[in-house]
C-alpha positions in Angstrom: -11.1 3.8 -10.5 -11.7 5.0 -7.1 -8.4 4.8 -4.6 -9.4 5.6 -1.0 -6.2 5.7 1.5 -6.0 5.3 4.8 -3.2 7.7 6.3 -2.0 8.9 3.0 -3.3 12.4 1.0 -3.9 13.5 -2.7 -0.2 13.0 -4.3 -0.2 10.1 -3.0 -3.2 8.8 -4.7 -2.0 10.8 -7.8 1.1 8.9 -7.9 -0.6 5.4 -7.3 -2.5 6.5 -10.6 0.3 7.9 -12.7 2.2 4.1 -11.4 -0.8 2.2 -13.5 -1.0 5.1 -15.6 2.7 4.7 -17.0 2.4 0.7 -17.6 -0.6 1.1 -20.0 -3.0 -0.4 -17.1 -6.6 0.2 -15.4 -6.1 0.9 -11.7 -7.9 -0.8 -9.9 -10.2 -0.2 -7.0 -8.4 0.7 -3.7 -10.2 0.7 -0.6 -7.7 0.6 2.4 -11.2 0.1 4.9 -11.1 -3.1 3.6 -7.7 -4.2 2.8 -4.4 -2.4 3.5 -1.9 -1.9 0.0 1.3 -0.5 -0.3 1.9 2.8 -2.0 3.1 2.6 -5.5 5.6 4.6 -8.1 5.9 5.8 -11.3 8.3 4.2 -13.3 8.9 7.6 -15.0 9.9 9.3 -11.4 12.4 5.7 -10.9 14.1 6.2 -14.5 14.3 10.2 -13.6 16.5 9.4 -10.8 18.5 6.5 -12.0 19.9 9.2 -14.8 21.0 11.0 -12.2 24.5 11.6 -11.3 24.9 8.6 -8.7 28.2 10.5 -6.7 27.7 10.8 -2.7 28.9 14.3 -2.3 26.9 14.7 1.0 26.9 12.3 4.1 23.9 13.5 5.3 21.0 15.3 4.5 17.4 16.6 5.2 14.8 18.9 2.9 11.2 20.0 3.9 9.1 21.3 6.1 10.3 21.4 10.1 8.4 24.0 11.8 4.3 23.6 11.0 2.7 23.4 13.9 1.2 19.8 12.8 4.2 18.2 12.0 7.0 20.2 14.8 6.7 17.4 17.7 8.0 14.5 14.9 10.6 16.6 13.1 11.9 18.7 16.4 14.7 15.9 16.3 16.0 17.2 13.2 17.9 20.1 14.9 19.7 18.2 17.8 20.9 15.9 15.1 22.2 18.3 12.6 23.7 20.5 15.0 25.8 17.4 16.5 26.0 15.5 13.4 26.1 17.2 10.1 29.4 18.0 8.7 30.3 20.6 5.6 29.7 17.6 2.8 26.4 17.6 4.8 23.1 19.3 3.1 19.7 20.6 5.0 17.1 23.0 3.5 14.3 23.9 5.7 11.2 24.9 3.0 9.1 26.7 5.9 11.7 28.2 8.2 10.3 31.3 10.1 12.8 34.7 9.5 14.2 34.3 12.9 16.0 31.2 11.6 19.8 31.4 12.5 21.6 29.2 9.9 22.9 26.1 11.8 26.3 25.8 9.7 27.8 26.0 6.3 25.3 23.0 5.1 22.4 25.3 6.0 21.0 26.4 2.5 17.7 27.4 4.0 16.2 30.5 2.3 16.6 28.4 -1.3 13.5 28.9 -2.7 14.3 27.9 -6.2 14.9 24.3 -4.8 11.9 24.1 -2.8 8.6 22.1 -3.6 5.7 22.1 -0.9 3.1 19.7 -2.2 0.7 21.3 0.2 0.6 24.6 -1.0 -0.2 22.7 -4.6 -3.3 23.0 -6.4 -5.7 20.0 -4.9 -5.1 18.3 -8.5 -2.4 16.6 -10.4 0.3 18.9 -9.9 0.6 17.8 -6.2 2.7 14.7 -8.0 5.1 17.1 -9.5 8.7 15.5 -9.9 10.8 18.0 -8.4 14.2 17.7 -9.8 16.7 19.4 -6.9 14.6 17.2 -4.2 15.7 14.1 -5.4 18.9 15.1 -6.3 19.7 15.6 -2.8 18.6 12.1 -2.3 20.7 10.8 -4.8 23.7 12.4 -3.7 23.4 11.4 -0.5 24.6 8.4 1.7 22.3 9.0 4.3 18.5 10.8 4.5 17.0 12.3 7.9 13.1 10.9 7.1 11.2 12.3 10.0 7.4 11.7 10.4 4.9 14.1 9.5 1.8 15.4 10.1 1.1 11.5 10.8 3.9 9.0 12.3 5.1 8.0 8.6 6.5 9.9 5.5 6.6 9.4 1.9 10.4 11.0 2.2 11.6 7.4 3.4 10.3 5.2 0.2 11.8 8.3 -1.8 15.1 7.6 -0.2 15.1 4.4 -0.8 14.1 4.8 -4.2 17.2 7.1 -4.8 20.1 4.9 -3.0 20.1 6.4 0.6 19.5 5.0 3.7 16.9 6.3 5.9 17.1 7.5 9.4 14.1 7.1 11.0 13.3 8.8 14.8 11.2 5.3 15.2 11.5 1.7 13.9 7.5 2.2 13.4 8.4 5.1 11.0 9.2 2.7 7.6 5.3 2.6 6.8 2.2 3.7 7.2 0.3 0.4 7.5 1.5 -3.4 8.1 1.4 -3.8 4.7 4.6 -1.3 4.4 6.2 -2.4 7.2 6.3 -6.0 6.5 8.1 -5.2 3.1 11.4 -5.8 5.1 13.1 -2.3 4.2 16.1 -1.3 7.0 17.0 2.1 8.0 19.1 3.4 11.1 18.0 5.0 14.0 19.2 8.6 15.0 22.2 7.6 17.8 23.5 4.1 15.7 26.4 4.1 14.3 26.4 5.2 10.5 27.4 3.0 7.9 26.7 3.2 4.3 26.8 -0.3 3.1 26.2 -0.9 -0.8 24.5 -4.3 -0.3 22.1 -2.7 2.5 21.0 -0.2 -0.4 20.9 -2.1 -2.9 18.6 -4.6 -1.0 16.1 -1.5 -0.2 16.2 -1.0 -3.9 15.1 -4.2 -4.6 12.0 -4.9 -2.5 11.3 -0.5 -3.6 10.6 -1.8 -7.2 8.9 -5.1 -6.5 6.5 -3.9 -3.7 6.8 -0.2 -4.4 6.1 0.0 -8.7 4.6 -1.5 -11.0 7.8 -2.1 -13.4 8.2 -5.6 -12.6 4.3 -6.5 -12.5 1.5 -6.1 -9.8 3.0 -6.1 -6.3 3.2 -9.2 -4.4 
């Protein structure tokens, strides 16, 4: 069935698909014009990451794209805050850094290609909702994840950080959705210059309203 987004782009839709997909359902029609939903998960990509080790070897930690010209004035943060913030258990892989970029510390693994996933430069198809292993295991491993906006004043990084038992840090408290639906789901993150503290109950909590508003694995969302 058709999906038509509002603020979201292909792997997004392909993942909202694959969620119905996975349960043995018929998606239904989505037309955000009319009504605003929130964006769902496969329960295969939730299981994929609950087998993962669940260790937090890294405090904080950031991969993606940082320099496109379309997304630099949300993410520009992202150096500031590494340079006065990220330790040696810290991890950050730029996936688009130009040749001139000086490595900002030991946690600096930039130049990494093996780990590196742009879903941009992905055939316009399925394969844009690839499940790519060292991404989320990043996530998983870390207390805390740097979830800068994108091209548009959201990212799917945030629910994906949720999803894998680390708090976001968001450069806006706007930034935990891209529509009111999202944002009313209640999720909490920390802002860039608040005190850090990784609190079990706080994740857990995230966790929680991820698989009741976010996947399909307990039934349709609220």
């Amino acid at each position: 069935m058709p999906v038509v987004f509002l603020a979201a782009g292909p792997r997004s839709v392909h993942l909202y698909h694959q969620a119905y997909d996975e349960e043995g359902l018929e998606c239904p029609p989505v037309d955000e014009r009319v009504e605003e939903v929130p964006l769902l998960y496969p329960r295969s990509f939730v299981e994929a990451v609950d087998a993962m080790p669940g260790e937090k070897v890294h405090d904080y930690c950031f991969m993606g794209s940082l320099y496109r010209s379309e997304t630099f004035e949300h993410r520009d943060w992202i150096l500031d805050f590494a340079t006065r913030r990220f330790t040696d258990r810290s991890y950050l892989l730029l996936s688009e850094a130009p040749a001139a970029h000086v490595p900002l510390g030991p946690f600096d693994h930039t130049g990494d290609m093996d780990a590196v996933f742009v879903p941009k430069e992905a055939p316009w198809g399925p394969e844009r909702a690839f499940f790519n292993p060292p991404f989320y295991a990043a996530l998983r491993s870390s207390q805390f994840a740097l979830c800068p906006a994108g091209d548009a004043p959201w990212s799917m990084r945030f629910f994906e950080a949720i999803m894998c038992r680390s708090i976001p840090i968001v450069s806006d408290p706007s930034h935990v959705g891209r529509n009111q639906r999202e944002r009313s789901i209640g999720y909490r993150a920390y802002l860039p210059d608040e005190e850090h503290v990784f609190d079990e109950a706080l994740v857990e909590e995230n966790r929680r309203l991820f698989i009741e508003h976010q996947t399909l694995i307990g039934g349709p969302p609220p």
